[in-house]
DRENTORGU-731017 format. One line per field, with one value per atom (N, C-alpha, C): atom name; residue in one letter; x, y, z; chain. Coordinates in steps of 0.05 Angstrom, whole numbers, plus 5000, padded with zeros to 4 digits. Example, Ala and Ser with C-alpha at 12.3 -4.5 7.8 and 13.67 -1.06 7.14 Angstrom:
2
site (N, CA, C, N, CA, C)
code (A, A, A, S, S, S)
xx (5264, 5246, 5264, 5257, 5273, 5258)
yy (4886, 4910, 4934, 4955, 4979, 5001)
zz (5156, 5156, 5156, 5142, 5143, 5157)
unit (A, A, A, A, A, A)
***
This chain:
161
site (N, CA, C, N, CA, C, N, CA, C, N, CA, C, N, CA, C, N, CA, C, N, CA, C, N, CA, C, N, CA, C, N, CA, C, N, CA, C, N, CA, C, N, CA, C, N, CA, C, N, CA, C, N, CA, C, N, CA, C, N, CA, C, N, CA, C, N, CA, C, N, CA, C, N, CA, C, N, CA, C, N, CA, C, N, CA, C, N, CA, C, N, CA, C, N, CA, C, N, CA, C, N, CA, C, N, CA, C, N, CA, C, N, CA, C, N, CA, C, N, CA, C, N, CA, C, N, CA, C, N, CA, C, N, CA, C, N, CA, C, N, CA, C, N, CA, C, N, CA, C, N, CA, C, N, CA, C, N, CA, C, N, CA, C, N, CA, C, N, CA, C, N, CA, C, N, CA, C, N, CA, C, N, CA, C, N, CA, C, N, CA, C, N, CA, C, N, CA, C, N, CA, C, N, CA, C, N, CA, C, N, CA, C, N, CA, C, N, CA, C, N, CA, C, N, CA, C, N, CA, C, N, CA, C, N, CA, C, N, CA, C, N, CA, C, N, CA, C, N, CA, C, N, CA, C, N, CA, C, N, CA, C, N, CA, C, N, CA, C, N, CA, C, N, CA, C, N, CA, C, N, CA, C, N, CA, C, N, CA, C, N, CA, C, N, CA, C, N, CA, C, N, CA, C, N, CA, C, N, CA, C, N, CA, C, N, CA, C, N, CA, C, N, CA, C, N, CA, C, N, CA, C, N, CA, C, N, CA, C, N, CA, C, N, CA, C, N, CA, C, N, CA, C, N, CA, C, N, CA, C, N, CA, C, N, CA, C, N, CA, C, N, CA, C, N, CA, C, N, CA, C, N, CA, C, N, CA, C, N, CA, C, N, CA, C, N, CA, C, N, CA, C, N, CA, C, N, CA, C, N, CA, C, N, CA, C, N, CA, C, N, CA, C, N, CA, C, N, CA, C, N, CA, C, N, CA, C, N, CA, C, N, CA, C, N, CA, C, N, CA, C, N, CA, C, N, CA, C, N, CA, C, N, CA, C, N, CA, C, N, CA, C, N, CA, C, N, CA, C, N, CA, C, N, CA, C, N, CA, C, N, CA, C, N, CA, C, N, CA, C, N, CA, C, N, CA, C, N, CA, C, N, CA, C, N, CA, C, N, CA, C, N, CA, C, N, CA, C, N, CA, C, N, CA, C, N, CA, C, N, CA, C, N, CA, C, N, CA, C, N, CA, C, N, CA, C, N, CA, C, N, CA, C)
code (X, X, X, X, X, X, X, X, X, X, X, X, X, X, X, X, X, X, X, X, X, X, X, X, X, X, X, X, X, X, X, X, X, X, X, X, X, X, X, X, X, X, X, X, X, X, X, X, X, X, X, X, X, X, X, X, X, X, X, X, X, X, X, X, X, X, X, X, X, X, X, X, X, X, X, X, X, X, X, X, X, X, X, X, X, X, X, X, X, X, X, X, X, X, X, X, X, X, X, X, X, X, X, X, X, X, X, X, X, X, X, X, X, X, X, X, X, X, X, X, X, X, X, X, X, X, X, X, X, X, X, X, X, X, X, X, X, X, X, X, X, X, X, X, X, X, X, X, X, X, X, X, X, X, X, X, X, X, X, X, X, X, X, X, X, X, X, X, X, X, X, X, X, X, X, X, X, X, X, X, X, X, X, X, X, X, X, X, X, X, X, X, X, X, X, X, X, X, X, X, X, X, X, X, X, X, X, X, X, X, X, X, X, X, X, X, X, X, X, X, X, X, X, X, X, X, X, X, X, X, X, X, X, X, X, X, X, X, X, X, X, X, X, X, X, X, X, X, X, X, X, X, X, X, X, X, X, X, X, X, X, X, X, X, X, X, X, X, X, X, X, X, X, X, X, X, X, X, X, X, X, X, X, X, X, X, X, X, X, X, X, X, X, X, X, X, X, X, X, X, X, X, X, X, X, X, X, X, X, X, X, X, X, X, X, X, X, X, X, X, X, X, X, X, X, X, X, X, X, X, X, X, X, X, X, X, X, X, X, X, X, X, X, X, X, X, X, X, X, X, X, X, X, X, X, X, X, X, X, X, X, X, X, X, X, X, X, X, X, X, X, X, X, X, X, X, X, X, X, X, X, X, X, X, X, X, X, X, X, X, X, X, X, X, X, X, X, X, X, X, X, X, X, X, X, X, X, X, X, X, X, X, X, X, X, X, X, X, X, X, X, X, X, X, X, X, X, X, X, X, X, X, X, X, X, X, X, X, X, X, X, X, X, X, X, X, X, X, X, X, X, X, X, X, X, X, X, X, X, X, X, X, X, X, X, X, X, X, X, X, X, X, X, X, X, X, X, X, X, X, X, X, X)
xx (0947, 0949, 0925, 0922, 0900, 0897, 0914, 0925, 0926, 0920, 0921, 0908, 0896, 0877, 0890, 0892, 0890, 0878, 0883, 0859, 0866, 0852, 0846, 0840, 0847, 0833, 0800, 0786, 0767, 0748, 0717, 0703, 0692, 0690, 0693, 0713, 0736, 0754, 0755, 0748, 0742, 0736, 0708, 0683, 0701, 0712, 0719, 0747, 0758, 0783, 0776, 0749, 0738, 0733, 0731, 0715, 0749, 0753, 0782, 0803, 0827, 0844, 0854, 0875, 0896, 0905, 0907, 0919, 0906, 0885, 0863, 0856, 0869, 0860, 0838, 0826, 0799, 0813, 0806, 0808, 0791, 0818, 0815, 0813, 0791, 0796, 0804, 0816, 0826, 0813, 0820, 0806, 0843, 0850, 0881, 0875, 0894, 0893, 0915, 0936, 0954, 0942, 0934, 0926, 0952, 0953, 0977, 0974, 0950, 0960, 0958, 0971, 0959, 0937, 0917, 0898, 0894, 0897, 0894, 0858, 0837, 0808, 0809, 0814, 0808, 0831, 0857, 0878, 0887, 0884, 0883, 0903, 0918, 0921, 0898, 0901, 0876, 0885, 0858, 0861, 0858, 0862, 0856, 0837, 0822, 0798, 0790, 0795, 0784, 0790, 0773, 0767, 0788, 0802, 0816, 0825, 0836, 0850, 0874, 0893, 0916, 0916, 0922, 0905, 0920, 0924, 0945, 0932, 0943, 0931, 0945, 0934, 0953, 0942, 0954, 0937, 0947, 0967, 0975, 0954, 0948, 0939, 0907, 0897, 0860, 0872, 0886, 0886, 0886, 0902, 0912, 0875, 0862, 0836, 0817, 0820, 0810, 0822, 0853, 0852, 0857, 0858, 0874, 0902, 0914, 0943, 0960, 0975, 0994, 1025, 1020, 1039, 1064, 1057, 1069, 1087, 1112, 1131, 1124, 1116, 1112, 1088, 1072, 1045, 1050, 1045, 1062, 1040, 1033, 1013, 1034, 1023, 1028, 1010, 1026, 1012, 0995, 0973, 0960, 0947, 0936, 0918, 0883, 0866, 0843, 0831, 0800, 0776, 0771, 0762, 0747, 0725, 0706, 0678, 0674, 0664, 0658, 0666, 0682, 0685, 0675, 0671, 0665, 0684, 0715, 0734, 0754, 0764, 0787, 0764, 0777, 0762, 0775, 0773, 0796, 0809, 0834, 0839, 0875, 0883, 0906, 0923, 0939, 0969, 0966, 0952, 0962, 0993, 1000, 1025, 1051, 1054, 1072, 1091, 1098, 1118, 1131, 1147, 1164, 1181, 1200, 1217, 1184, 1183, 1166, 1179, 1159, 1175, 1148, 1153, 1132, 1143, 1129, 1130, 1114, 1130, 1125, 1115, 1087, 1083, 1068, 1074, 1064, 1041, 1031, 1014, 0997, 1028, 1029, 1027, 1032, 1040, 1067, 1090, 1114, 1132, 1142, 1152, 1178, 1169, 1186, 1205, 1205, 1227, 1210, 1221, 1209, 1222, 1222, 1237, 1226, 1244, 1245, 1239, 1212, 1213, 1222, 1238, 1244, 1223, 1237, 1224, 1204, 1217, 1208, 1204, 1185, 1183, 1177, 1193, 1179, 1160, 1142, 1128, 1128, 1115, 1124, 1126, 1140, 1161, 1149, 1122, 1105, 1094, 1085, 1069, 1094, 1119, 1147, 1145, 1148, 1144, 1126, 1098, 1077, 1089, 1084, 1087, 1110, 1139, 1160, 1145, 1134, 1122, 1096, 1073, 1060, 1066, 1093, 1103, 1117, 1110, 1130, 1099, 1097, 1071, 1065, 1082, 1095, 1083, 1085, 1065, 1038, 1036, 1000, 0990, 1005, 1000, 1013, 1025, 1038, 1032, 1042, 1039, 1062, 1055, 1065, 1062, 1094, 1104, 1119, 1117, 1131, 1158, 1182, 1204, 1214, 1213, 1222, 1210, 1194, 1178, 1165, 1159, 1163, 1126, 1113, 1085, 1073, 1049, 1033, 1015, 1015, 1001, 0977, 0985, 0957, 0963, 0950, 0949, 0945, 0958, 0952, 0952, 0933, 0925, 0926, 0930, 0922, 0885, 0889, 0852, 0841)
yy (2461, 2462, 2450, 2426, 2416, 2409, 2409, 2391, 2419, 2434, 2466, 2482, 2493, 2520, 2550, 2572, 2601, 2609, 2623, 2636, 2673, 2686, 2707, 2719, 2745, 2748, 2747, 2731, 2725, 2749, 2744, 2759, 2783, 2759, 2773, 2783, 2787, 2795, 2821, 2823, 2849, 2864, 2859, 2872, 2898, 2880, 2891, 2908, 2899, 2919, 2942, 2933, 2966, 2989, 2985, 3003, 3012, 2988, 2992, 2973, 2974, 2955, 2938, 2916, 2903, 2919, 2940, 2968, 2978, 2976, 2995, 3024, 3022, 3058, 3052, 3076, 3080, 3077, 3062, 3057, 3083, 3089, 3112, 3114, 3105, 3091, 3125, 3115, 3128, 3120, 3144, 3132, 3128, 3096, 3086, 3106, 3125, 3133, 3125, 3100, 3093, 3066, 3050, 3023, 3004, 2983, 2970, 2950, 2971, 2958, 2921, 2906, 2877, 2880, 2872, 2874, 2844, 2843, 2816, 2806, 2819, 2812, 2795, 2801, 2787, 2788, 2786, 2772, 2783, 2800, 2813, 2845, 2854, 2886, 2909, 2926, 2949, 2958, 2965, 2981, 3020, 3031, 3067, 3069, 3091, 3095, 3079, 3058, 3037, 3053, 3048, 3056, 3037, 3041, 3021, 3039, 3008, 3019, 3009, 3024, 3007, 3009, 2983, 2973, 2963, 2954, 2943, 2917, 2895, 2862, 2848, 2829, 2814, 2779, 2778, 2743, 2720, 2717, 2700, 2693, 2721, 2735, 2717, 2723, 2720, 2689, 2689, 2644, 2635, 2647, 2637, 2639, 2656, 2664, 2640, 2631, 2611, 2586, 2580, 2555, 2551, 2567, 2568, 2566, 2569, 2572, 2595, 2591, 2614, 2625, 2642, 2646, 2666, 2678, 2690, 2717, 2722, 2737, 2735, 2710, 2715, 2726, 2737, 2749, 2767, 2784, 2808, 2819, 2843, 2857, 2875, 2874, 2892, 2899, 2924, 2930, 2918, 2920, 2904, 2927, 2921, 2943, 2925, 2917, 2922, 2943, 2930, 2937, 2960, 2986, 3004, 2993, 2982, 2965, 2938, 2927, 2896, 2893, 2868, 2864, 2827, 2823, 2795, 2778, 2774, 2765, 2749, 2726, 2724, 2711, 2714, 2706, 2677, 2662, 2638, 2626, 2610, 2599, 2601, 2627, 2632, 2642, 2627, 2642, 2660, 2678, 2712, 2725, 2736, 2758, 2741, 2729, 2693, 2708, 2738, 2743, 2771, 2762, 2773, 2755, 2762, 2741, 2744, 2727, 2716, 2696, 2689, 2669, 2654, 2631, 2612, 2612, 2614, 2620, 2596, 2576, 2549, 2566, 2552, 2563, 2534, 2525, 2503, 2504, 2480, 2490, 2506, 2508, 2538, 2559, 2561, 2591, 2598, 2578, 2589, 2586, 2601, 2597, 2576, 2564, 2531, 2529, 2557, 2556, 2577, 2575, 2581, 2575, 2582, 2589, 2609, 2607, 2633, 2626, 2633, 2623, 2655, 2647, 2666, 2688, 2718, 2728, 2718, 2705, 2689, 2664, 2644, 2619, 2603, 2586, 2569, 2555, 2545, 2527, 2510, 2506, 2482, 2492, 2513, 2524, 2530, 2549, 2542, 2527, 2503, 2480, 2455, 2462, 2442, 2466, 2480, 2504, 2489, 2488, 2488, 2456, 2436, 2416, 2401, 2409, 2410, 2428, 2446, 2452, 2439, 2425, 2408, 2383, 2372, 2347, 2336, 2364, 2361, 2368, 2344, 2341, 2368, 2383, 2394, 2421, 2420, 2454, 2446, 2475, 2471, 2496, 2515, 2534, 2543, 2558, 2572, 2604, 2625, 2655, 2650, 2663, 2673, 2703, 2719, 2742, 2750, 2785, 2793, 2795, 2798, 2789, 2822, 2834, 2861, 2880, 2876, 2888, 2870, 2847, 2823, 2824, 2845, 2841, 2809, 2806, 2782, 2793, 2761, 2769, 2748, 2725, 2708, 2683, 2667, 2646, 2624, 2596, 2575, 2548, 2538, 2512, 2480, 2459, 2436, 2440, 2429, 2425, 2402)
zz (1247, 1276, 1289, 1289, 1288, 1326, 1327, 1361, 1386, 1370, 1390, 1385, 1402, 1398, 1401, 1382, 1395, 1395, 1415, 1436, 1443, 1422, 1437, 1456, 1469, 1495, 1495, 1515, 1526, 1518, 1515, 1504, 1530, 1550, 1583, 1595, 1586, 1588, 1580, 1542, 1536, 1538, 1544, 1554, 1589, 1592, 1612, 1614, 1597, 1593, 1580, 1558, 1545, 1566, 1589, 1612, 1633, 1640, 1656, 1651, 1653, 1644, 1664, 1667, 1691, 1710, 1701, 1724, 1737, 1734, 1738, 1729, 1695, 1685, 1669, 1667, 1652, 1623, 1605, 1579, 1559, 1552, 1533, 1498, 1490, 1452, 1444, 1415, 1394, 1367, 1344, 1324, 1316, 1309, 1288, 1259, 1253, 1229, 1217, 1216, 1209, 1196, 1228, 1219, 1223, 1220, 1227, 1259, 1289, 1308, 1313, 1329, 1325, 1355, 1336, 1358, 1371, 1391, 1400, 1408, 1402, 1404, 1371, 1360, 1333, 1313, 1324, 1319, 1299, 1284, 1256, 1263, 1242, 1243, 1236, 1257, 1252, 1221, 1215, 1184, 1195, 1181, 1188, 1186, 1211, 1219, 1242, 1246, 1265, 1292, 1306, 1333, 1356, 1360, 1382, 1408, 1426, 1453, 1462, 1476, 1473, 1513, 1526, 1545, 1559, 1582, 1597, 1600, 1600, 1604, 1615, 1630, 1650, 1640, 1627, 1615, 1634, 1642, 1657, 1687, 1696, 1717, 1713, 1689, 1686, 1676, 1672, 1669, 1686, 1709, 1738, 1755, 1754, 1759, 1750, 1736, 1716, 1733, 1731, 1731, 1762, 1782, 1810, 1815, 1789, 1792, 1807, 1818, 1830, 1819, 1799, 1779, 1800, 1823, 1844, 1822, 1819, 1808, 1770, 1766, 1736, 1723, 1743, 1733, 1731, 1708, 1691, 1675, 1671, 1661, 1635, 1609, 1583, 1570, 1554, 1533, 1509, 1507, 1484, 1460, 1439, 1423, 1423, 1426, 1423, 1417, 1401, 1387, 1417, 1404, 1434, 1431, 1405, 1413, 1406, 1419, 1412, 1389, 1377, 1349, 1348, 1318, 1311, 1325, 1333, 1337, 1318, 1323, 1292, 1271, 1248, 1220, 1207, 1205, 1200, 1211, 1198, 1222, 1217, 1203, 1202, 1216, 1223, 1243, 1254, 1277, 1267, 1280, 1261, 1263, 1267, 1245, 1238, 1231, 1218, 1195, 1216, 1237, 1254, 1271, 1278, 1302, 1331, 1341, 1362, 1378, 1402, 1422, 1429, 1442, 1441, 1466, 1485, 1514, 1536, 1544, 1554, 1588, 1597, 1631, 1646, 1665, 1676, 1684, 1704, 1713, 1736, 1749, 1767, 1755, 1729, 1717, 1719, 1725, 1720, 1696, 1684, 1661, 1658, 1636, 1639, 1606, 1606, 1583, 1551, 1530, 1503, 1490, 1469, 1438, 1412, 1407, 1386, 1358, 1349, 1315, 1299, 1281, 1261, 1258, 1234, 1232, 1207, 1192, 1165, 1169, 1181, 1191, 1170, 1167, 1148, 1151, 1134, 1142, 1163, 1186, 1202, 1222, 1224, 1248, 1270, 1272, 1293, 1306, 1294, 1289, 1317, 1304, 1317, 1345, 1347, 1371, 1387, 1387, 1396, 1404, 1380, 1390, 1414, 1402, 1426, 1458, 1454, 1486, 1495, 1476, 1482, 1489, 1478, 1482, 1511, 1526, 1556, 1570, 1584, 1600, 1623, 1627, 1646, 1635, 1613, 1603, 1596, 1615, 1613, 1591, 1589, 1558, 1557, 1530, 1516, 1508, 1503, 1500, 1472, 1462, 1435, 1434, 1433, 1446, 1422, 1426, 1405, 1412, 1405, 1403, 1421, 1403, 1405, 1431, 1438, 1469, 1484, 1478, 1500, 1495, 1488, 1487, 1478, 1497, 1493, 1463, 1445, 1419, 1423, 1433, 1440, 1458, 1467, 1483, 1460, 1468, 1451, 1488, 1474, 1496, 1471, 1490, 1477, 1468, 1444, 1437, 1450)
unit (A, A, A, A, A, A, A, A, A, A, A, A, A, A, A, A, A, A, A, A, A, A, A, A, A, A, A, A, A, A, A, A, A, A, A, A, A, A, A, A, A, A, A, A, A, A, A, A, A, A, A, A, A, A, A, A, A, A, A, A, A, A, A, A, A, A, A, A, A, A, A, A, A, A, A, A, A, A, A, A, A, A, A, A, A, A, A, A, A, A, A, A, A, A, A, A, A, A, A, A, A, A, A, A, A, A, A, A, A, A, A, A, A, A, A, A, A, A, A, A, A, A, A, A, A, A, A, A, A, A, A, A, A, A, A, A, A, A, A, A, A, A, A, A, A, A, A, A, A, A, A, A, A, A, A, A, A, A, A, A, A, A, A, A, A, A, A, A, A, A, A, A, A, A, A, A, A, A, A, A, A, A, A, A, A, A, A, A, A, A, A, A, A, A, A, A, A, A, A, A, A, A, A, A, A, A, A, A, A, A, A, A, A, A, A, A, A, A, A, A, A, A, A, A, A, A, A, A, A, A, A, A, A, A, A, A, A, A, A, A, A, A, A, A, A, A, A, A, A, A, A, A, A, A, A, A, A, A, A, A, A, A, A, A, A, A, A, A, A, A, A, A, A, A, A, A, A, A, A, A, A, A, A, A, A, A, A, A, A, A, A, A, A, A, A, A, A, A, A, A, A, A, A, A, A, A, A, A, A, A, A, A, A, A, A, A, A, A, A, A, A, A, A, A, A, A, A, A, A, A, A, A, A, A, A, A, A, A, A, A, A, A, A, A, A, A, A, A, A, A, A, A, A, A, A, A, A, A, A, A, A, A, A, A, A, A, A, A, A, A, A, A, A, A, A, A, A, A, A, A, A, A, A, A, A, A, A, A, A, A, A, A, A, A, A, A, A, A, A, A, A, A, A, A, A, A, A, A, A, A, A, A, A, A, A, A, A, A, A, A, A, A, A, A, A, A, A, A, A, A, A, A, A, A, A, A, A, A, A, A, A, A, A, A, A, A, A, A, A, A, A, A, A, A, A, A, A, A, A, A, A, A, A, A, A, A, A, A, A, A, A, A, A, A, A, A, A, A, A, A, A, A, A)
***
């Protein structure tokens, strides 16, 4: 994936959802004694014991903030899991959370959504890579969200590199 970047939520971002979230509630950590959550600060599943928060986020919302876009009706705030303390962020440079049905979520550069598609829960090789590229290939999208299938949750942002 040489032609695109993902992009976890913002380090300034974090910092600030650890204290209050998109909603405006006080962020409440837990210690995960299961493990499993996808944490979107460093792209990885929590292991048990880990300290996390599960957070309300509005990504569209802090892009739009960023780029002056006016996303109007499609600025949408969800559930996320984040680190409750600063963490390193992702480790590598592997897919994260590739091995579920997901949607590759096309938004212009108003912020209005300009279509997606759906990669498998089992992707083959490639399959993201043709995702990304088919919505990079239409001048017309300015980024992509990669979404869980089953609750519509945001898992990360991807931009042209």
């Amino acid at each position: 994936m040489t032609a695109y970047l993902v992009r976890p939520i913002e380090p300034t971002a974090l910092k600030e959802l650890r204290s209050v979230d998109d909603a405006g509630r006080r962020t409440v950590p837990v210690t995960d004694d299961e493990g499993g959550a996808p944490l979107r600060c460093c792209l990885r599943r929590s292991t048990p014991g880990e300290r996390i928060a599960l957070v309300s986020y509005a990504p569209l919302r802090r892009w739009a903030a960023e780029t002056g876009a006016a996303p109007g009706a499609y600025d949408e705030q969800g559930p996320v899991f984040i680190h409750a303390d600063e963490c390193a962020g992702p480790d590598g440079d592997t897919l994260p959370f590739a091995n579920a049905h997901r949607t590759v979520r096309r938004y212009s550069a108003e912020g209005h959504i300009l279509g997606g598609r759906l990669v498998p829960e089992h992707p083959e090789q490639g399959d993201f890579e043709a995702a990304f590229r088919e919505a990079f290939d239409d001048p017309a999208v300015a980024l992509v969200h990669v979404r869980a299938v089953e609750y519509g949750c945001f898992l990360y942002e991807v931009r042209r590199s």
